[in-house]
C-alpha positions in Angstrom: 133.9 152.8 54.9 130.1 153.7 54.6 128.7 156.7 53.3 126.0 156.8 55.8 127.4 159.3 58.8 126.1 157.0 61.3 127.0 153.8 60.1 130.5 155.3 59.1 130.5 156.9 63.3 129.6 153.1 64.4 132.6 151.0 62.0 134.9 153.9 63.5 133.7 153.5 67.0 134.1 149.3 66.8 137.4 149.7 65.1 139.4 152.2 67.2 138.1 151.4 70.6 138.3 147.8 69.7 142.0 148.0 69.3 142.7 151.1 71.7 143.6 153.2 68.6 142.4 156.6 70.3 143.8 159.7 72.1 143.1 160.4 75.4 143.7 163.7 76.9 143.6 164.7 80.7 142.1 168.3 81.4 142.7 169.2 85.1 139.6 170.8 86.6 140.7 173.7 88.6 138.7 175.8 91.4 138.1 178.9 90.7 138.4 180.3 93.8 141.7 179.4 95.0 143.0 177.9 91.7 143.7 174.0 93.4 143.0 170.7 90.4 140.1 169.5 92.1 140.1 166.9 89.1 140.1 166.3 85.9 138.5 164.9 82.9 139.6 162.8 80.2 139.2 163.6 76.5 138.9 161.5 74.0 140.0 161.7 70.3 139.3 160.0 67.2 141.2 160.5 63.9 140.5 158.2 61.2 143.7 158.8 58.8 141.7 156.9 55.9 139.9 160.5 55.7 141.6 162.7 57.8 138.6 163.0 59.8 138.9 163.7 63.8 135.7 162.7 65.3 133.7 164.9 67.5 133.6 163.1 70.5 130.1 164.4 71.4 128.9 162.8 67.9 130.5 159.3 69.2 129.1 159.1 72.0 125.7 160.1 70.7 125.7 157.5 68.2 127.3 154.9 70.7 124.5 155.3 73.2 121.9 155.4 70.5 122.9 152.1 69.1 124.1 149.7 71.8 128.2 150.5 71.4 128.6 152.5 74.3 130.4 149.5 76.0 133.2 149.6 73.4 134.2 152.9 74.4 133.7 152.7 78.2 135.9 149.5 78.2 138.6 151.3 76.5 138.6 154.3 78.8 138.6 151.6 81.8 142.1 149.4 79.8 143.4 152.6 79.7 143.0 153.9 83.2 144.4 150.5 84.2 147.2 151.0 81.8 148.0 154.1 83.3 148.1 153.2 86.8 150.4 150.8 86.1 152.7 152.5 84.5 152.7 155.5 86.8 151.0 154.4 89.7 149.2 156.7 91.7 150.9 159.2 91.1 149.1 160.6 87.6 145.9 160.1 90.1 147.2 162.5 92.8 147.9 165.3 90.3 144.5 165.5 89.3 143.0 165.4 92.9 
């Protein structure tokens, strides 16, 4: 892998989203007021085990955005999605709304 942060960020980026080699974690949104999910927001996480680095997810998309890769990661988000409503159905969908 490339010294250079950014060019290391981008090989990370085309690898792992590339091959759907990331975490993904679902924080409910909750209303303050009367405490109902109104939502939710997924999470992602990058770990490259080479280094032992996880990835700052603000620092991927920044440099994803910057340099034309911002496709990679919002494909994997979408093949994910789709992945779970398959397997759960609507289900994982209703608990967040």
């Amino acid at each position: 892998r490339s010294a250079s942060r950014i060019t290391y960020a981008l090989e990370i980026i085309e690898d792992k989203f590339s091959k759907d080699d990331f975490g993904v974690n679902i924080q409910p949104m909750v209303r303050a007021k009367d405490k109902k999910i109104i939502g939710g927001e997924l999470l992602i996480r990058v770990i490259d085990d080479y280094r032992n680095i996880t990835f700052n997810t603000y620092e991927l998309i920044q440099y994803a955005a910057e340099h034309g890769k911002i496709s990679l990661i919002s494909e994997a988000l979408v093949r994910y999605i789709g992945e779970m409503y398959k397997r759960y159905g609507e289900t994982s969908f209703k608990l967040m709304a």
